[in-house]
C-alpha positions as CSV (number, residue, x, y, z in Angstrom):
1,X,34.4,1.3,176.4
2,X,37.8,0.1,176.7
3,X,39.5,-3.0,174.7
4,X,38.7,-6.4,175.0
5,X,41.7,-8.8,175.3
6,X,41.0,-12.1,174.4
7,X,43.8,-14.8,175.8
8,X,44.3,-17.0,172.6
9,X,47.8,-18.7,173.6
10,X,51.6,-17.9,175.2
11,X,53.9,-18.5,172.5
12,X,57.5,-19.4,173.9
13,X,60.1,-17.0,173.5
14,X,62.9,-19.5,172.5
15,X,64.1,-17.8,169.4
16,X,64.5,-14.6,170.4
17,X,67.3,-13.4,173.0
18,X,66.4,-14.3,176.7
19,X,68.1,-10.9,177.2
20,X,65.3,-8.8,175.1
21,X,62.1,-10.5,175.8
22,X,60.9,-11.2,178.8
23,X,59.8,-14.9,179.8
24,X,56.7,-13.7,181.5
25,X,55.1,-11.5,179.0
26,X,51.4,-11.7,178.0
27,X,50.1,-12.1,175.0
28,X,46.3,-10.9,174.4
29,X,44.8,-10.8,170.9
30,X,41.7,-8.9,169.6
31,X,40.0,-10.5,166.4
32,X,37.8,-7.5,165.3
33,X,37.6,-5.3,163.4
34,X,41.1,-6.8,162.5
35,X,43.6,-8.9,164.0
36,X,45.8,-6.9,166.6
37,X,47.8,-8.4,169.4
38,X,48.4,-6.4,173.1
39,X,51.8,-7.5,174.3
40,X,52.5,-6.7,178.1
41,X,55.7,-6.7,180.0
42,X,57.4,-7.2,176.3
43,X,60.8,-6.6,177.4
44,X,63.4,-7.1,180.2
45,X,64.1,-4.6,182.5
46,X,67.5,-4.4,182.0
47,X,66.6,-3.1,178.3
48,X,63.8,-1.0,179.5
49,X,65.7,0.5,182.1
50,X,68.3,1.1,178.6
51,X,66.3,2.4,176.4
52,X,64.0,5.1,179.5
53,X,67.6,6.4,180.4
54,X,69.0,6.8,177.1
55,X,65.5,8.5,175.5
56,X,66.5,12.0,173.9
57,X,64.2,15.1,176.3
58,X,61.4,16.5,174.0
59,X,63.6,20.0,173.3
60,X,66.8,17.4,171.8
61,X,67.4,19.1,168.1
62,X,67.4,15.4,166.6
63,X,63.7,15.5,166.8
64,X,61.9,16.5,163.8
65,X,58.1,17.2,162.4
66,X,56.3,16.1,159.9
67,X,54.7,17.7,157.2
68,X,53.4,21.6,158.3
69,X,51.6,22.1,155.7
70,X,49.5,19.8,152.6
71,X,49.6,21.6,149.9
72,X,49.7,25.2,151.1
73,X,46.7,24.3,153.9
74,X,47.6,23.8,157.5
75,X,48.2,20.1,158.5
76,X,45.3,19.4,161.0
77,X,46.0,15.2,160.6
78,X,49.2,15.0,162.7
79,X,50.1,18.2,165.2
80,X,52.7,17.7,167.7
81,X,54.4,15.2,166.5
82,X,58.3,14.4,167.0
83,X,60.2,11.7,165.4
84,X,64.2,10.5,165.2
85,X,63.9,8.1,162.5
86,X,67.4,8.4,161.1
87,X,69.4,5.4,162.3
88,X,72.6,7.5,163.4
89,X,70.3,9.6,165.7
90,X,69.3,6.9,168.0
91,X,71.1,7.0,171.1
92,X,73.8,4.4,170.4
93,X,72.6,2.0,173.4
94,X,69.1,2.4,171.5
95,X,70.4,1.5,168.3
96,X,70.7,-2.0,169.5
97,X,67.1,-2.9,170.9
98,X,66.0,-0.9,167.5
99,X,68.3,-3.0,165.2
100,X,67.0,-6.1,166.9
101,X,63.6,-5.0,165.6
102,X,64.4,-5.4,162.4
103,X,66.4,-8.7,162.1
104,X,65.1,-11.8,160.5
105,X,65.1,-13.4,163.6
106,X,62.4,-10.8,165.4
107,X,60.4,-11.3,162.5
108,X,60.0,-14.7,162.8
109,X,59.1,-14.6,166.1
110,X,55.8,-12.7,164.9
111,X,55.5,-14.3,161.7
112,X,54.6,-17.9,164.6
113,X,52.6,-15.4,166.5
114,X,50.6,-14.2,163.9
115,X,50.4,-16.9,161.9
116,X,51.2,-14.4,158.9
117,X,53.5,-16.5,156.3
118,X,56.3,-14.7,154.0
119,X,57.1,-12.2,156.1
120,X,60.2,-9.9,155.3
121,X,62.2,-7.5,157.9
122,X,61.8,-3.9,156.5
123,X,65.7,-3.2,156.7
124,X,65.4,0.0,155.0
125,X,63.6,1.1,158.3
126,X,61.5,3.4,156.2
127,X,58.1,3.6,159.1
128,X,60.8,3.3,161.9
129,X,61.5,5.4,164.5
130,X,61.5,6.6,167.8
131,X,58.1,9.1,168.2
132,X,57.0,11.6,170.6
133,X,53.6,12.7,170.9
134,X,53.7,16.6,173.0
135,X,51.0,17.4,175.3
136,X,47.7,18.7,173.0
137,X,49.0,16.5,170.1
138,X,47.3,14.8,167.8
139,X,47.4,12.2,165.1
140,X,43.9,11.6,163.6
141,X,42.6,8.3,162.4
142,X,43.8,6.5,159.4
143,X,45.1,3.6,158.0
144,X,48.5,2.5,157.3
145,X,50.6,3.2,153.9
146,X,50.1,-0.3,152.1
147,X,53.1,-0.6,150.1
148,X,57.0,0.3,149.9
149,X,57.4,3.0,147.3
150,X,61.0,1.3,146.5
151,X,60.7,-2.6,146.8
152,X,56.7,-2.7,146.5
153,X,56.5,-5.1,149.1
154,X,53.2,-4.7,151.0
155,X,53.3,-3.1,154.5
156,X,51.6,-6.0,156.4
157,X,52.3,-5.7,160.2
158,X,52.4,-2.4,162.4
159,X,54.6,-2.4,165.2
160,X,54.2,-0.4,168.4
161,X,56.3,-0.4,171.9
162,X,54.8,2.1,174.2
163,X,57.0,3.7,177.3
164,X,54.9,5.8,179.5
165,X,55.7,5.2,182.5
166,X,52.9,6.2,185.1
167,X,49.9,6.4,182.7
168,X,46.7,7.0,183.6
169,X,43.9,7.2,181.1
170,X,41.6,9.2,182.9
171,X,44.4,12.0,183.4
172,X,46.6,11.2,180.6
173,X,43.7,10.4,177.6
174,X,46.1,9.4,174.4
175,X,44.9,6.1,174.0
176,X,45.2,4.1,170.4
177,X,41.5,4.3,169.2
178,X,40.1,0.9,166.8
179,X,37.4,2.1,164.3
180,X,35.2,0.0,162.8
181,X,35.7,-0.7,158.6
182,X,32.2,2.3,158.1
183,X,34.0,4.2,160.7
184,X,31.0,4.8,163.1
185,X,31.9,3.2,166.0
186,X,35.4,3.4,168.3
187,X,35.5,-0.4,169.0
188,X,38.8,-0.6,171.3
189,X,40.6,1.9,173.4
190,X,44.4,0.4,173.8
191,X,46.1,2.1,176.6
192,X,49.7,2.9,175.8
193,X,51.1,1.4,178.8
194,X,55.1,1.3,179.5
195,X,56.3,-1.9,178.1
196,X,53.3,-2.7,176.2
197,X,54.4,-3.5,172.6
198,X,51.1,-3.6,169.9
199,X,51.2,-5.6,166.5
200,X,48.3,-5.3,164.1
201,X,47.5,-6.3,161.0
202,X,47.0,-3.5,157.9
203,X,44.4,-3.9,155.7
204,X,43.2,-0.6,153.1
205,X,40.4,-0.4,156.6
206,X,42.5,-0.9,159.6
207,X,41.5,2.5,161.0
208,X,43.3,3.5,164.4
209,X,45.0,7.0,165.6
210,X,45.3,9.3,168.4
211,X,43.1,11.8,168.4
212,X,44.2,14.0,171.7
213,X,46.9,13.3,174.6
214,X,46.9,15.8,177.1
215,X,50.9,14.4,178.5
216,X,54.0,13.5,176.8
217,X,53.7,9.9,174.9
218,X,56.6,8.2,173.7
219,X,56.9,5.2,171.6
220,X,59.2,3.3,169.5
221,X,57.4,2.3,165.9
222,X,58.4,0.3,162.8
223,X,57.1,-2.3,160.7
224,X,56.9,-5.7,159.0
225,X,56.3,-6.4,154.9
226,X,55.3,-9.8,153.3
227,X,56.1,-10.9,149.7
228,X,52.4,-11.3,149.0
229,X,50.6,-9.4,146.4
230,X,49.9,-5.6,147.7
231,X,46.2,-4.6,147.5
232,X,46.9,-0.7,146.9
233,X,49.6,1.5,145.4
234,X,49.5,4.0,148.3
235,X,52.5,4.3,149.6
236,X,51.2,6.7,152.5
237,X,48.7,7.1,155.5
238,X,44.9,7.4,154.4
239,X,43.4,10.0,157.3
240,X,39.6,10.0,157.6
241,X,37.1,11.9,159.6
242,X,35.1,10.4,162.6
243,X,31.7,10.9,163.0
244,X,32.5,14.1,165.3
245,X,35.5,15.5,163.1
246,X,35.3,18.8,160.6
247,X,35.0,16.7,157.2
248,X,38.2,19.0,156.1
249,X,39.5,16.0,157.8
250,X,39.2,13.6,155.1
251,X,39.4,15.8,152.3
252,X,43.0,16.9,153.7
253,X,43.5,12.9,154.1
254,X,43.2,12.5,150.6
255,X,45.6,14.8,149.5
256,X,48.3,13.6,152.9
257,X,48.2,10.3,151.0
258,X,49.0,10.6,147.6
259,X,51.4,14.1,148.4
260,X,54.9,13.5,146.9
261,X,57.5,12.5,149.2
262,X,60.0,15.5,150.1
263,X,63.5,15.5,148.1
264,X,66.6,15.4,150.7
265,X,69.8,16.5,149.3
């Protein structure tokens, strides 16, 4: 069953720059299991039309995977996966739109939309990026690191601007699946739709992923912290197994999130 949107309110767009967010964007919000907000026609087209022309082709050598392997076994939690998360490698009319992302004045724009007080920009950019998903990828269900391994501020609010342009879910699958807190039940199916940006709230449950895409998905990701008091000293995804998943899925998922992070020289 796909998502539910429930209309809550349109929040004016007066602090942010006329020439980023578009006037008539739609604000949805889902309350349950958590607190996630659906985002439609989020920017202008001029900067759409930017960031679609500028976007590095799939083969581009900037791209880079993840982890192959977890501790000498196959990674089976995120396959096909591309990211540029290094700030110089952004196509330079990217880099602005991305920047923007990450100002003080962004986050206050979701700080009044959430309703989520002491919010902090995560300037280090350290869950930012731009992401490709190739066709027969995968990223299985998890929940989000919960703090910063250097500042300890808690990770408090994913962010996610999709831009697939032509999606269909029926051909294209790759939708971001909800799971319940018990994860037993797929509550929402959230299309990623071009120009859809989605906000949610982390908690040590707020399950989500992408278990298949059969096309190319592209998306532009980061985050947002908050002074408050972190709940968990795992500075990394938590992967667990759905009903239907080998259960070498969540043993793996235990050992992704507490792996040490790579040294770069």
């Amino acid at each position: 069953m796909g998502a539910e949107y429930f209309v809550k309110n349109k929040t004016t767009m007066t602090m942010i720059s006329k020439n980023t967010i578009s006037k008539d964007c739609k604000i949805n919000k889902i309350n349950n299991p958590y607190s996630i907000w659906v985002i439609d026609n989020f920017l202008t087209e001029g900067i759409l039309d930017k960031i679609h022309q500028h976007w590095p082709s799939s083969n581009d050598l900037r791209w880079i995977s993840g982890y192959k392997t977890i501790n000498g076994k196959k990674n089976i939690l995120e396959e096909g996966l591309l990211a540029i998360s290094k700030i110089s490698d952004i196509p330079t009319p990217i880099q602005s739109i991305f920047n923007f992302f990450h100002t003080d004045e962004f986050t206050h724009y979701v700080q009044a939309l959430t309703c989520h007080k002491q919010l902090v920009s995560d300037t280090s950019m350290r869950w930012s990026g731009l992401r490709i998903m190739l066709p027969g990828s995968s990223q299985k269900i998890h929940s989000d690191a919960r703090i910063h391994p250097e500042n300890k501020l808690r990770k408090e609010i994913t962010c996610l601007l999709y831009l697939n342009k032509e999606y269909q879910k029926t051909k294209d699958t790759g939708c971001l699946e909800i799971w319940d807190d018990s994860m037993t039940n797929c509550v929402h199916e959230i299309e990623p739709l071009n120009n859809r940006l989605v906000l949610f709230v982390n908690n040590d449950k707020a399950y989500h992923g992408v278990p298949f895409v059969k096309t190319e998905r592209k998306a532009i990701t980061w985050s947002i912290l908050t002074k408050q008091a972190a709940t968990s000293t795992r500075s990394k995804a938590l992967f667990v197994s759905r009903p239907q998943d080998d259960k070498k899925i969540g043993q793996l998922g235990l050992e992704r999130a507490y792996i040490k992070d790579k040294v770069v020289k």
